[in-house]
RODOTOR-558612 format. One line per field, with one value per residue: residue number from 1; x, y, z of N, C-alpha, C in turn. Coordinates in steps of 0.2 Angstrom, whole numbers, plus 2048, in hexadecimal, padded with zeros to 3 digits. Last residue first. Layout:
BEGIN
kevo = c(NUM,...)
n_c1 = c(X,...)
n_c2 = c(Y,...)
n_c3 = c(Z,...)
ca_c1 = c(X,...)
ca_c2 = c(Y,...)
ca_c3 = c(Z,...)
c_c1 = c(X,...)
c_c2 = c(Y,...)
c_c3 = c(Z,...)
END
This chain:
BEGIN
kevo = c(210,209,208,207,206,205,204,203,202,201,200,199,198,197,196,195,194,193,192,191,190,189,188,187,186,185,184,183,182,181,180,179,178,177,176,175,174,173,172,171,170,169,168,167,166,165,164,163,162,161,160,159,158,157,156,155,154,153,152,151,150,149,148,147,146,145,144,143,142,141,140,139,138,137,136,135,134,133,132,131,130,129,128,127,126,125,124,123,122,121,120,119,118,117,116,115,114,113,112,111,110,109,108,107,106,105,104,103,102,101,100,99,98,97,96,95,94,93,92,91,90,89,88,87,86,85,84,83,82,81,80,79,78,77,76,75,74,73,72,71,70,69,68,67,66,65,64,63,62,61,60,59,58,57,56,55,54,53,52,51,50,49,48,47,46,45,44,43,42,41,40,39,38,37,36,35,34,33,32,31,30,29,28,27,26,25,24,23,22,21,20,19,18,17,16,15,14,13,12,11,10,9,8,7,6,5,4,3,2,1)
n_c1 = c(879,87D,88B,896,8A4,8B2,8B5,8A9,8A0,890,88B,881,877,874,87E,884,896,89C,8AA,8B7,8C3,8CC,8CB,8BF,8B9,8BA,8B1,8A3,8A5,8A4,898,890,892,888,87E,87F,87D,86F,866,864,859,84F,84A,847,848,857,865,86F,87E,88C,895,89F,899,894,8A3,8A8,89D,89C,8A5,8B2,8AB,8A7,8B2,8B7,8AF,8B1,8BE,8BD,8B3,8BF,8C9,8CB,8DA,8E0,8D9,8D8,8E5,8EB,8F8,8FE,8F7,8F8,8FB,8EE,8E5,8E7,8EA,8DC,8D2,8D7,8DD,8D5,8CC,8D3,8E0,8F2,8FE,90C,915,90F,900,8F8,8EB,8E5,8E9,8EA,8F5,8FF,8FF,902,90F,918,918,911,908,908,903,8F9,8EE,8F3,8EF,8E0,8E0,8E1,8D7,8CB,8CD,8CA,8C0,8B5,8B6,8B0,8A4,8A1,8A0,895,88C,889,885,879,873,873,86A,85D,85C,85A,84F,847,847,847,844,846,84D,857,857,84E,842,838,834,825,81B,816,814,816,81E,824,82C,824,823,82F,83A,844,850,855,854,860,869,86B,86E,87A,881,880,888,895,897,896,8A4,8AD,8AA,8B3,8C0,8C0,8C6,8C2,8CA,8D5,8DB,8E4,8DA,8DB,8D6,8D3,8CB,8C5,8C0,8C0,8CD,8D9,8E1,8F1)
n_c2 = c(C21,C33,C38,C47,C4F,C52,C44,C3E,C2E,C24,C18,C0B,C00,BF6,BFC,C0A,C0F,C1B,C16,C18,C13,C02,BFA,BF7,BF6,BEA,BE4,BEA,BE2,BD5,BD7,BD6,BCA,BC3,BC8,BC2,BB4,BB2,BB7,BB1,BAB,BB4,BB6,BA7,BA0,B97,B95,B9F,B96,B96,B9A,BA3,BA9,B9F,B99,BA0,BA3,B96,B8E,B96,BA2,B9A,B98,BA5,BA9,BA1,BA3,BB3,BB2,BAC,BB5,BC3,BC8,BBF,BBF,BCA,BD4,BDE,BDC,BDF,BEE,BF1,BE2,BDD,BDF,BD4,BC8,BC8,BCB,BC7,BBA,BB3,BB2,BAC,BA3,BA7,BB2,BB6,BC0,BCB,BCD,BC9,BC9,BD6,BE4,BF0,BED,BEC,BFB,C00,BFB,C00,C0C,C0E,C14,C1C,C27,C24,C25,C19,C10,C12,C13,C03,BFC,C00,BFB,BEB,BEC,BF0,BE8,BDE,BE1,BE2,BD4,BD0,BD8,BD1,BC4,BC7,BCC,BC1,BB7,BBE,BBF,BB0,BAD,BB5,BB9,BC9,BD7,BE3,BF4,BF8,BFD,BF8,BEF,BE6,BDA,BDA,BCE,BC0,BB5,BA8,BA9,BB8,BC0,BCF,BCB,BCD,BD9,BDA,BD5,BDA,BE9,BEA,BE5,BF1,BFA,BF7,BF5,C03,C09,C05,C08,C16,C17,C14,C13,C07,C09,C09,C0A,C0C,C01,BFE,BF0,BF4,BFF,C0F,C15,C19,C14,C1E,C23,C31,C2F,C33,C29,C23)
n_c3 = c(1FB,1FE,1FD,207,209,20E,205,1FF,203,201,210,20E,215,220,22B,227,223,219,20F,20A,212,210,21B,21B,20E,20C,218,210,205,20B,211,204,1FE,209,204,1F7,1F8,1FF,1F5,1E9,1EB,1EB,1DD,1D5,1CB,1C7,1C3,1BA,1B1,1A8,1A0,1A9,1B4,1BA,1BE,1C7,1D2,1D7,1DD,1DE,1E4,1F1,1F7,1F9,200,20D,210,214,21F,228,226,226,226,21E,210,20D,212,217,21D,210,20B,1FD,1F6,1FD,1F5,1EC,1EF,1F6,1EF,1DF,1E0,1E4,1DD,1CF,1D3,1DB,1D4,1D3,1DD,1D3,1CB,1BF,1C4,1C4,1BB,1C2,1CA,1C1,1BE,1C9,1CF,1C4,1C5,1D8,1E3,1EF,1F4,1FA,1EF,1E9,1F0,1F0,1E3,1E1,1EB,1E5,1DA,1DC,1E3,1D7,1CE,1D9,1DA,1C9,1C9,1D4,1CC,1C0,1C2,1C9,1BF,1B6,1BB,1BE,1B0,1AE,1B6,1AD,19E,195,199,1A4,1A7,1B2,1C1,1C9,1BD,1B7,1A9,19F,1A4,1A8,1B6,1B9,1C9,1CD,1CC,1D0,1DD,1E4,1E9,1F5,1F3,1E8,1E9,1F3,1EA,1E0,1E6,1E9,1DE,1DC,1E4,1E1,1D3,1D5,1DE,1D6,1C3,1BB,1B2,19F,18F,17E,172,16A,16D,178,183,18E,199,1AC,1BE,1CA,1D5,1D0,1C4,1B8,1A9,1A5)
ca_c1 = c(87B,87B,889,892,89D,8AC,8B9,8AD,8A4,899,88A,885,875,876,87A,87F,890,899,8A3,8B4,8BD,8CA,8D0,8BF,8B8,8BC,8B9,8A6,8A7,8AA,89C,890,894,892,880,87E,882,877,869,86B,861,852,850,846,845,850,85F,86B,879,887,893,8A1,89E,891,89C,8AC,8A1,897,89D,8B1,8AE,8A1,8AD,8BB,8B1,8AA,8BC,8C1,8B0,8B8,8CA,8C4,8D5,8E2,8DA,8D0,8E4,8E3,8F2,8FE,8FB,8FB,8FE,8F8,8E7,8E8,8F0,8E1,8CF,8D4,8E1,8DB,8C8,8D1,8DB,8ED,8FA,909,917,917,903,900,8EF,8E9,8E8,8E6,8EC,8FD,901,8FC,90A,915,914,915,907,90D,909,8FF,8EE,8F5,8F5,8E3,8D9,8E3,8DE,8CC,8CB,8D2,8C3,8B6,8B8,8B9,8A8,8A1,8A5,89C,88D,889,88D,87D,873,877,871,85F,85B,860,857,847,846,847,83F,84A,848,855,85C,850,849,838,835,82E,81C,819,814,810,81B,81F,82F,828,81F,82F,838,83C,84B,853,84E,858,86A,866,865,874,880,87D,880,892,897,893,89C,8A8,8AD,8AB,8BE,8C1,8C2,8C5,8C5,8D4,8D6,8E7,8DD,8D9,8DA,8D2,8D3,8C3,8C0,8BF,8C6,8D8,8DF,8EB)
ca_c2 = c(C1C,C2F,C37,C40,C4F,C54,C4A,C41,C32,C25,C20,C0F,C07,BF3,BF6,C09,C0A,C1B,C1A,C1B,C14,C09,BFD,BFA,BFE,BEE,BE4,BEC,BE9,BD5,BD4,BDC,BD0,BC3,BC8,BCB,BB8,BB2,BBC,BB8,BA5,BB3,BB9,BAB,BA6,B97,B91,B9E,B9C,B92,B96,B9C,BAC,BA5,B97,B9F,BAA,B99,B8A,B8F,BA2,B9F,B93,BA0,BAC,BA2,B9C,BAF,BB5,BA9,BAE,BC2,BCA,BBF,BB8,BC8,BD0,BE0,BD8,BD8,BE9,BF6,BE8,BDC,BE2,BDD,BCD,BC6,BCB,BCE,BC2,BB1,BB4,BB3,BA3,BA2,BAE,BB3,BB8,BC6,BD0,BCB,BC4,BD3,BDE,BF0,BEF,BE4,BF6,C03,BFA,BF9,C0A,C0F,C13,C17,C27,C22,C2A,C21,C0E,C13,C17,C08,BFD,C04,C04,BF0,BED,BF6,BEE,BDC,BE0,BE6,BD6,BCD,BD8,BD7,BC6,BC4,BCD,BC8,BB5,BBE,BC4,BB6,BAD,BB6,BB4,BC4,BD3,BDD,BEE,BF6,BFF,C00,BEF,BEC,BD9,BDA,BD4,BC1,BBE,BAD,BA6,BB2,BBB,BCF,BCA,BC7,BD9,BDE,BD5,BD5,BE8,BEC,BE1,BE6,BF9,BF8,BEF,BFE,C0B,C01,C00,C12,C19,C0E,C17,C09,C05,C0B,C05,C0C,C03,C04,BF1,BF2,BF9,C0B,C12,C18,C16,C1A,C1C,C2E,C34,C2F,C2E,C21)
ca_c3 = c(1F3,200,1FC,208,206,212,20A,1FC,206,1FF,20C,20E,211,21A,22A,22C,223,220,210,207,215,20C,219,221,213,209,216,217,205,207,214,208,1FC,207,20B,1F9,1F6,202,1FD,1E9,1E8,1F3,1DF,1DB,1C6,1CB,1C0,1C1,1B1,1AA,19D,1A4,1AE,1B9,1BC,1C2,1CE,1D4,1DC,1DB,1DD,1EC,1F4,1F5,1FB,20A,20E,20E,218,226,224,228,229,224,216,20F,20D,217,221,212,20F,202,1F2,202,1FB,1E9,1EE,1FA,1F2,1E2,1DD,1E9,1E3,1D1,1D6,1D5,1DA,1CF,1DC,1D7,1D1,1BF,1C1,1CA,1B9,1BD,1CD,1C5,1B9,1C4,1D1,1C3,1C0,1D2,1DB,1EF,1EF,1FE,1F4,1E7,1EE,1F7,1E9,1DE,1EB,1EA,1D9,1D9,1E7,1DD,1CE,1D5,1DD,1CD,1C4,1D3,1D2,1C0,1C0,1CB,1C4,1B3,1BC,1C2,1B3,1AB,1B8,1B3,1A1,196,194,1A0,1A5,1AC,1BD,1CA,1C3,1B7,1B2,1A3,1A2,1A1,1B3,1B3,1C2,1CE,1CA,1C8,1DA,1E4,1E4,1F6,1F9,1E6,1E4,1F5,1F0,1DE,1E1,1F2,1E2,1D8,1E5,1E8,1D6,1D2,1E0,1DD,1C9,1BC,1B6,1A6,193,182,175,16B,168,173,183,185,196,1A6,1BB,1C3,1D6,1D4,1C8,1C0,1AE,1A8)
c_c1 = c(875,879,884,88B,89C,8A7,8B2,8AF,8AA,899,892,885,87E,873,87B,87A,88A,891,89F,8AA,8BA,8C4,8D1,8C7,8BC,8BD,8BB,8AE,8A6,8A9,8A3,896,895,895,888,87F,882,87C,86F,86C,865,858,852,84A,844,850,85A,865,873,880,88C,89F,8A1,892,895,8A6,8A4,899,89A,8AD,8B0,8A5,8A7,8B6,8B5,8AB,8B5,8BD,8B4,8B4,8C3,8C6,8CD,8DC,8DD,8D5,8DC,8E1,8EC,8F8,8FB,8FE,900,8FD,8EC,8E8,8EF,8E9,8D5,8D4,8DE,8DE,8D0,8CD,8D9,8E6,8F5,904,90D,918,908,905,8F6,8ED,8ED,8E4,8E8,8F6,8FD,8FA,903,90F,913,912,90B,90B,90D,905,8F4,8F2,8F7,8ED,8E1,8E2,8E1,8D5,8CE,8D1,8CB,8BD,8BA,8BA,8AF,8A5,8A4,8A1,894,88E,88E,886,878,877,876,86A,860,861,85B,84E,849,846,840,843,848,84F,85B,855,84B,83D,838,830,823,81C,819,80E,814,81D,82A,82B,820,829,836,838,846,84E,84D,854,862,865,864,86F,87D,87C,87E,889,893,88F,895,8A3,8AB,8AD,8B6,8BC,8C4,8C0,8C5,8CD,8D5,8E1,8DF,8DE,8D6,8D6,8CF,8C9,8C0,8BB,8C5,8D1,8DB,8E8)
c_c2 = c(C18,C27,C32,C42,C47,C55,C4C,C48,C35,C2B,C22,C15,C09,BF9,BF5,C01,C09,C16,C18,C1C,C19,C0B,C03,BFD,BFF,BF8,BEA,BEA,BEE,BDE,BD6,BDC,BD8,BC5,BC8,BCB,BBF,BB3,BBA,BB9,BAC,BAE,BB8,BAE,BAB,BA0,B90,B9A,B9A,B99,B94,B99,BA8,BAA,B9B,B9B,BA7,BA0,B8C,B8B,B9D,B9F,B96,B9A,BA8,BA4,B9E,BA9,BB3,BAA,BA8,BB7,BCA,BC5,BBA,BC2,BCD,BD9,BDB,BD5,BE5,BF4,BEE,BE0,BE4,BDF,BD4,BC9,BCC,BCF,BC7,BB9,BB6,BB5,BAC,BA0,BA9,BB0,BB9,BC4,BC9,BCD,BC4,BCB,BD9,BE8,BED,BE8,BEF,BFE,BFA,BF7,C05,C0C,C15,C12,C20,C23,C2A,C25,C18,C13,C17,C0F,C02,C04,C03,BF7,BEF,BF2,BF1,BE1,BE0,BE7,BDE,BD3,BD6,BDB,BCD,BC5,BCD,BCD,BBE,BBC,BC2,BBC,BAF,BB6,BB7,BBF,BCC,BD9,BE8,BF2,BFD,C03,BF6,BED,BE4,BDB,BD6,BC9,BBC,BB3,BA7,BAF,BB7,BC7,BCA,BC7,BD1,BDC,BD8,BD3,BDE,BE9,BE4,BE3,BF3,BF7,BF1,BF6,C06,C03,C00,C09,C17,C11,C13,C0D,C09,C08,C0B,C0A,C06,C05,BF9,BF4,BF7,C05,C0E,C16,C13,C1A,C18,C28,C31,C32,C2C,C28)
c_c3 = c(1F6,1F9,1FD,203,207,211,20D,200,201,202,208,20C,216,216,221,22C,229,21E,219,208,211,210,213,220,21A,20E,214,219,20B,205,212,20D,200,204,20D,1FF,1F6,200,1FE,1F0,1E9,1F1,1E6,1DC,1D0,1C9,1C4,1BF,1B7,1AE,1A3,1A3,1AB,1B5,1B9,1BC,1C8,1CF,1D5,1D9,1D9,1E4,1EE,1F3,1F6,202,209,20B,212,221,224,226,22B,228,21E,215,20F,212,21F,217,211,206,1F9,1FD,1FF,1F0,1ED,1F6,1F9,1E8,1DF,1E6,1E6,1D8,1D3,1DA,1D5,1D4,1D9,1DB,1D1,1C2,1C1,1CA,1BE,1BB,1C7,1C8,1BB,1C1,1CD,1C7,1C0,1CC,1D5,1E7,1EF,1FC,1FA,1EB,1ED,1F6,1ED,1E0,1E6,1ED,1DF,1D9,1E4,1E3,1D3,1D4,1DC,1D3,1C9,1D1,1D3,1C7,1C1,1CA,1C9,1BD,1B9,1C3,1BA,1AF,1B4,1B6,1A8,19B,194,19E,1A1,1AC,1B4,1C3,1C2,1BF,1B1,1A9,1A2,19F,1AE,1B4,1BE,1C6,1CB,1C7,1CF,1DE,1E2,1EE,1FB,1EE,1E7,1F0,1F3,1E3,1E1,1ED,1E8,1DA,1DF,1E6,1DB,1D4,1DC,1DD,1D1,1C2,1B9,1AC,19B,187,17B,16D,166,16C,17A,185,190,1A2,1B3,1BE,1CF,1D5,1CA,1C1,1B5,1AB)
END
């Protein structure tokens, strides 16, 4: 495996190779949709035909498409960035053995066998460093929420189903709670300096603004 920063590499069986999205990418991608989807109401009014025009792509199709890739887009990203960040923090403590390496990469596999992926990312991959950065014992209200969200909507949006309003306000309250779950995130890895809702990545003595 190689290492940069926030981004573990590798070729999977097919010989594709694969690597994890660097955070810093992730997080300043999830601040573009979280500002575009609360500022951007006039591209979804009914009978504009033109393609919708977002900081990051321009999409030609249907709205709630747009708005449900948005969506998983976000998600799957969040998952990224909380295995990077246990892996991040596992080997900056020298404490990434291989098997460690191994169950980060795929939190399914973490022992005793947990069940639920909100329940593997969110609660074994952190108790890897420490049992109390697990989400449940640290915030057990944003848990519950998290755990709803993944049984309504996460597992749902990645299996066939899809956003059925063309409003992008059906995202604030899950980006609200996204935000929530990467202020967690930070407080046990502290890779950025939070001011509401505009973070800054942090490289040693350099700062990027995202």
């Amino acid at each position: 495996m190689a290492q940069t920063e926030g981004c573990m590499t590798g070729t999977v069986q097919s010989g594709l190779p694969l690597s994890n999205i660097p955070i810093i990418n992730l997080l300043r991608e999830f601040q573009l949709w979280d500002k575009w989807i609360h500022s951007e109401q006039r591209q979804f009014a009914s009978g504009h035909i033109e393609p919708i025009r977002t900081p990051l792509l321009i999409w030609g199709g249907m709205p709630e498409d747009l708005l449900t890739l948005i969506l998983q887009r976000t998600v799957l990203g969040l998952e990224s960035y909380v295995s990077a960040a246990v892996w991040m923090k596992l080997g900056e403590s020298g404490r990434l053995t291989p098997e460690l390496n191994r169950v980060v990469k795929n939190p399914f596999e973490i022992s005793p066998r947990q069940k639920g992926t909100a329940n593997c990312y969110y609660n074994a991959l952190p108790a890897l460093i420490d049992p109390t950065y697990a989400l449940k014992e640290k915030n057990a209200a944003l848990w519950g929420e998290v755990k709803e969200f993944y049984k309504t909507v996460r597992n749902k949006i990645l299996h066939g189903y899809q956003i059925g309003s063309r409003n992008p306000a059906v995202l604030y309250p899950s980006f609200d709670m996204f935000w929530e779950i990467y202020t967690w995130v930070n407080a046990w890895h502290p890779r950025v300096t939070q001011k509401g809702k505009h973070m800054v990545f942090r490289f040693g003595a350099f700062a990027k603004s995202t």
